[in-house]
C-alpha positions in Angstrom: 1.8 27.7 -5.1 3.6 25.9 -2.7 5.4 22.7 -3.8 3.8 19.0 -2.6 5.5 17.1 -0.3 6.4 13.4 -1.1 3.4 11.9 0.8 1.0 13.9 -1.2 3.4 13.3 -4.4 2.7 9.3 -3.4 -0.8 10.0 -2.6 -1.5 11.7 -5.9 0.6 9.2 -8.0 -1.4 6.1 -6.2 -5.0 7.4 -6.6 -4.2 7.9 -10.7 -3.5 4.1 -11.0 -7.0 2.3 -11.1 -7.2 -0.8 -8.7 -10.6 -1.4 -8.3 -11.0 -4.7 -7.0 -12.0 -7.2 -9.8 -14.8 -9.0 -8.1 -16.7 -5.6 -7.7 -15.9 -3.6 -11.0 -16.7 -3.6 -14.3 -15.4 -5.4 -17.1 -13.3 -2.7 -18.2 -9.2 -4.4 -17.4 -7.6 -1.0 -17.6 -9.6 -0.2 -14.3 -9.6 -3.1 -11.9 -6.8 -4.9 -10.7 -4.1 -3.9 -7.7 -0.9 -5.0 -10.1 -0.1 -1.1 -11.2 -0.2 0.4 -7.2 2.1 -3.0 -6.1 4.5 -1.9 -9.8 4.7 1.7 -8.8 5.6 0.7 -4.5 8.3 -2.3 -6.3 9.6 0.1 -8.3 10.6 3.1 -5.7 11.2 0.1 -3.2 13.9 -1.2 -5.8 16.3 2.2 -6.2 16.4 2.1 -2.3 17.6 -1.6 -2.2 14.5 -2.9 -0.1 13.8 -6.6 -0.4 10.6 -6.9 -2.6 8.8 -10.4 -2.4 5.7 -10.9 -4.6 2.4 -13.3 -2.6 0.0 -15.2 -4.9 -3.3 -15.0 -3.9 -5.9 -14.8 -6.6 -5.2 -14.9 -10.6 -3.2 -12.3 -11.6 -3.7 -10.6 -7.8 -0.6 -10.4 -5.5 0.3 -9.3 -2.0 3.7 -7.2 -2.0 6.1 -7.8 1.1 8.8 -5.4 1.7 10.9 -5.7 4.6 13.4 -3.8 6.5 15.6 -6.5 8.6 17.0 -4.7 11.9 21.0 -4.2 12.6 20.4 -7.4 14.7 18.1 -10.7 15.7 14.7 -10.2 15.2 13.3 -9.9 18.3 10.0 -8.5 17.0 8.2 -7.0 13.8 5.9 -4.4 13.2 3.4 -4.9 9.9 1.8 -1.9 7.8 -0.5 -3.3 6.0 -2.9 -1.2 4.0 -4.8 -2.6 1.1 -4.2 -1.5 -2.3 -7.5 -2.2 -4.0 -10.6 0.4 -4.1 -14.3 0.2 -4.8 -15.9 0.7 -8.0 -15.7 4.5 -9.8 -15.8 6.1 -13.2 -13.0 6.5 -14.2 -12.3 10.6 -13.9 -12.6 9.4 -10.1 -8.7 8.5 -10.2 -7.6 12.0 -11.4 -6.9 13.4 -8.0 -7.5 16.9 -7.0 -6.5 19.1 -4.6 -9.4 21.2 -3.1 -9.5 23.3 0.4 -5.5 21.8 1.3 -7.1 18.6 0.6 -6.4 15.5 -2.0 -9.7 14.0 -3.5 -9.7 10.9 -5.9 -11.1 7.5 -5.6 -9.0 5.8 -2.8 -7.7 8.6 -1.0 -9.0 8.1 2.2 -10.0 4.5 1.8 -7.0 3.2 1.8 -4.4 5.2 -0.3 -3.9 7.8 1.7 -2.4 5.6 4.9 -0.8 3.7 2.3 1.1 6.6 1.1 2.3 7.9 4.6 3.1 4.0 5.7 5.0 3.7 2.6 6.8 7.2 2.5 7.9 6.9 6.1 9.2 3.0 5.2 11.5 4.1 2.4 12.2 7.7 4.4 13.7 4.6 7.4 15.4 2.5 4.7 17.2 5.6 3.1 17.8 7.5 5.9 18.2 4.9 9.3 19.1 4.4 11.8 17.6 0.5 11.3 16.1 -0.5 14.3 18.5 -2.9 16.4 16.4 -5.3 16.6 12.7 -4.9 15.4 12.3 -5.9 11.9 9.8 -3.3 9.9 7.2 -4.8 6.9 5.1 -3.0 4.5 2.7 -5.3 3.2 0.0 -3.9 0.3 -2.9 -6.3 0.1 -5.4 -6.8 -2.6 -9.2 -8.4 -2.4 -10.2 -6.4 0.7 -12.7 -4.7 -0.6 -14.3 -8.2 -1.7 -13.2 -11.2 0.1 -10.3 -10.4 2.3 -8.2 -13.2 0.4 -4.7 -10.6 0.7 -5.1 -10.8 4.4 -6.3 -14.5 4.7 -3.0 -15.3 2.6 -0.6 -13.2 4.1 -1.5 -15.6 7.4 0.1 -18.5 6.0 3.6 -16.8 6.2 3.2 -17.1 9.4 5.3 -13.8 9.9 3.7 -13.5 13.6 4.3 -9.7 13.9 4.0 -7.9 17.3 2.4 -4.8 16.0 0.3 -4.6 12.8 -0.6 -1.3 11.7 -4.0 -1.2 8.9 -5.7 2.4 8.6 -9.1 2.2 7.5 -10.9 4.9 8.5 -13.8 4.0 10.5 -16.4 6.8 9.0 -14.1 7.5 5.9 -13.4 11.0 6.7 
């Protein structure tokens, strides 16, 4: 069998982490909440020296912000900002499998799987360069969008004004 590469690694790694979003799951803790998928991007973010920066928004519900500053002035930013929190599932739902060449689990489409090629393609730009001259590059994972968009609303008041922002939900979720 032919080895995975990192993206599906990620991909894999994220759906196992349960993040349904609190408002919408049941009362079981080890389930809901975004706090393991923002530990797992902080910690690979870390060993590649990216600035990490952690965004209250709801109790015990953060926005992470890593950023790639540019060789030079900022002169523009792009934004990926997938959302780290899922819908409700049982809980064999975040043991991903891999059927037909593709990876099923609870969040793999909706958003996991953009998050995981945003995020592998962000640390492939910090490790490997060259830095843009002049565009800084931000990752942002947001929680509550499956609920009450309160990541996003948040994120606003930074006012980080970026020219491009890049989100990936799938329309039809296919």
């Amino acid at each position: 069998m032919p080895s995975k590469s990192p993206v599906i690694r990620l991909l894999s790694d994220l759906v196992s982490i349960p993040s349904i979003n609190p408002s919408l799951g049941p009362s079981n803790s080890n389930l809901t909440g975004e706090e393991g998928v923002a530990t797992l991007l902080a910690d690979q973010a870390g060993k590649l020296g990216i600035e990490i920066q952690r965004q209250a928004v709801l109790p015990g519900r953060k926005n992470i912000l890593l950023r790639l500053k540019p060789k030079g002035k900022i002169k523009s930013r792009i934004m990926l900002a997938p959302h780290m929190d899922v819908v409700p599932a049982e809980e064999n739902a975040f043991k991903p499998k891999i059927k037909n060449g593709k990876l099923h689990g609870r969040g793999a489409c909706d958003t996991k799987g953009s998050m995981a090629a945003f995020f592998q393609a962000f640390c492939d730009l910090a490790k490997n360069g060259p830095l843009p001259l002049s565009t800084e590059v931000i990752f942002v994972g947001l929680v509550d969008e499956e609920f009450g968009q309160a990541g996003s609303r948040k994120l606003l008041s930074l006012a980080l004004k970026p020219t491009s922002r890049l989100r990936a939900n799938p329309p039809s979720l296919k």
